[in-house]
C-alpha positions as CSV (number, residue, x, y, z in Angstrom):
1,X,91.0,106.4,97.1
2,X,90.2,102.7,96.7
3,X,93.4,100.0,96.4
4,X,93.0,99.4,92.9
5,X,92.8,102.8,91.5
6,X,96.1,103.6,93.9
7,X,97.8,100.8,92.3
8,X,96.8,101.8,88.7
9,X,97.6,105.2,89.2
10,X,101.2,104.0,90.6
11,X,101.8,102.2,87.4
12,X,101.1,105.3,85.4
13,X,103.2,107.5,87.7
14,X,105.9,104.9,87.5
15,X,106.3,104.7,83.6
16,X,106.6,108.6,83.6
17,X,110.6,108.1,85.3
18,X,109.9,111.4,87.3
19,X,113.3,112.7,88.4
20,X,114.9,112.0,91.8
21,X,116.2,114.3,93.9
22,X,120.2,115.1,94.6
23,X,122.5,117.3,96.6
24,X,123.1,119.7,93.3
25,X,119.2,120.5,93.3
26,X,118.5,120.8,97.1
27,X,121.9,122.8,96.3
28,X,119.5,125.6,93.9
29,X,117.2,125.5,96.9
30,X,118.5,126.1,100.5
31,X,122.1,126.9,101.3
32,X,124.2,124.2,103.5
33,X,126.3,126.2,105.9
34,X,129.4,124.3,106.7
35,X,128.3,121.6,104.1
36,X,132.2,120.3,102.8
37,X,131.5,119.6,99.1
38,X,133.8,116.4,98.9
39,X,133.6,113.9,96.2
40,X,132.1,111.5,99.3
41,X,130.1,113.7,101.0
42,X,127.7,114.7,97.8
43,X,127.8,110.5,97.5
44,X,126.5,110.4,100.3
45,X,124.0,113.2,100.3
46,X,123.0,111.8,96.9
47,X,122.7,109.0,98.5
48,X,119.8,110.0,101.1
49,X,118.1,112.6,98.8
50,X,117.5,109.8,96.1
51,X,114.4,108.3,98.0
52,X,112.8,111.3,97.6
53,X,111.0,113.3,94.0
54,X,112.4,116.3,92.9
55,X,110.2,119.0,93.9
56,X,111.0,121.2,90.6
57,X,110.2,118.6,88.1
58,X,108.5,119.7,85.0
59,X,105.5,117.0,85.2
60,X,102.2,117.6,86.7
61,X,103.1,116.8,89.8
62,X,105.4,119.7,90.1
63,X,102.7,121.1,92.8
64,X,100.9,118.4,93.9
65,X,100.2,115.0,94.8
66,X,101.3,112.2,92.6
67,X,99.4,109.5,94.2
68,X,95.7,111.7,93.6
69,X,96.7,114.8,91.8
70,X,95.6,117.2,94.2
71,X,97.2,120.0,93.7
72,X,96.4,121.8,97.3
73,X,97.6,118.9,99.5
74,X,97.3,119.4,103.3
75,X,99.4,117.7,105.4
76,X,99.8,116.1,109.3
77,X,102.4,115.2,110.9
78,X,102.2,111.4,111.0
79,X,103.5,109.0,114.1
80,X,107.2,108.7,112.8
81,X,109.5,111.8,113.8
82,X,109.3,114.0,110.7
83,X,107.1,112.0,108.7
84,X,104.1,114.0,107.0
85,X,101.0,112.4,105.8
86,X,98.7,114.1,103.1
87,X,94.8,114.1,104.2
88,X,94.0,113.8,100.8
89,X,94.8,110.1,99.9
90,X,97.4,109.2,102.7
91,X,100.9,109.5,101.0
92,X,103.7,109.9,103.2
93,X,106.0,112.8,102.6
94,X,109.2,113.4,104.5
95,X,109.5,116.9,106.4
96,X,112.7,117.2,109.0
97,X,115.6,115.9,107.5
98,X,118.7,115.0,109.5
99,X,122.1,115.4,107.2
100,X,125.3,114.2,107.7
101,X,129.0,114.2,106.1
102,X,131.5,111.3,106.3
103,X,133.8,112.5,109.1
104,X,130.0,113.5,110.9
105,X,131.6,117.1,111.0
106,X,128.4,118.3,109.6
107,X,125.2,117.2,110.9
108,X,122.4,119.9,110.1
109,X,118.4,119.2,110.7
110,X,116.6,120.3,107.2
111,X,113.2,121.1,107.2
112,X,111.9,120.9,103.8
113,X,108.8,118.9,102.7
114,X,109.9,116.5,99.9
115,X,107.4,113.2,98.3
116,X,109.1,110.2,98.6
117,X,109.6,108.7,95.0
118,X,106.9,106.9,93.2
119,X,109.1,104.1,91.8
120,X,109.9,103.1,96.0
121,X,106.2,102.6,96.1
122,X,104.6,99.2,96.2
123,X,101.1,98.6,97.0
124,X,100.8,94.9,97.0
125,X,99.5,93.6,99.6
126,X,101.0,89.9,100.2
């Protein structure tokens, strides 16, 4: 995928305001053991999880890439610990997550593969 297309097809993306991700949806997915639900631990939970898409949005990139619109991406582990890079076009997805609470009570490794958000994305190249 050439530069220019990327970068047209990130302006597109960007305009549909896909949905972020939060602690109440990775919530519907996986179960926290030991996870206290404080007013400043789901801050900061929603905190983290806000870089990345929600995986069960209702566009068409519910499963697939939203860079190049495959919808049977393969991925590799990239050179960054839990970093995941699709062999279709290159986007970086995020695959080990380390969580934490305020008092650091909790700390739990999460292994989920989530798409970082398009509107995070910049492909300039100055």
């Amino acid at each position: 995928m050439e530069l220019e297309e990327m970068k047209k097809r990130l302006k597109i993306v960007q305009e549909m305001k896909l949905p972020r991700m939060n602690y109440l949806k990775l919530k519907e997915m996986v179960q926290l053991n030991e996870f206290e639900e404080t007013e400043e631990n789901i801050k900061i939970m929603d905190n983290y999880l806000n870089n990345f898409l929600d995986p069960n949005n209702e566009s068409e990139f519910q499963n697939g890439c939203w860079l190049c619109g495959n919808v049977d991406v393969i991925l590799r582990w990239g050179i960054a610990h839990g970093e995941l890079i699709a062999n279709c076009c290159g986007l970086c997805y995020r695959g080990c997550h380390y969580l934490s609470d305020i008092n650091k009570s909790f700390n739990g490794r999460l292994d989920l593969c989530l798409q970082y958000h398009p509107d995070d994305y910049n492909f300039d190249t100055e």
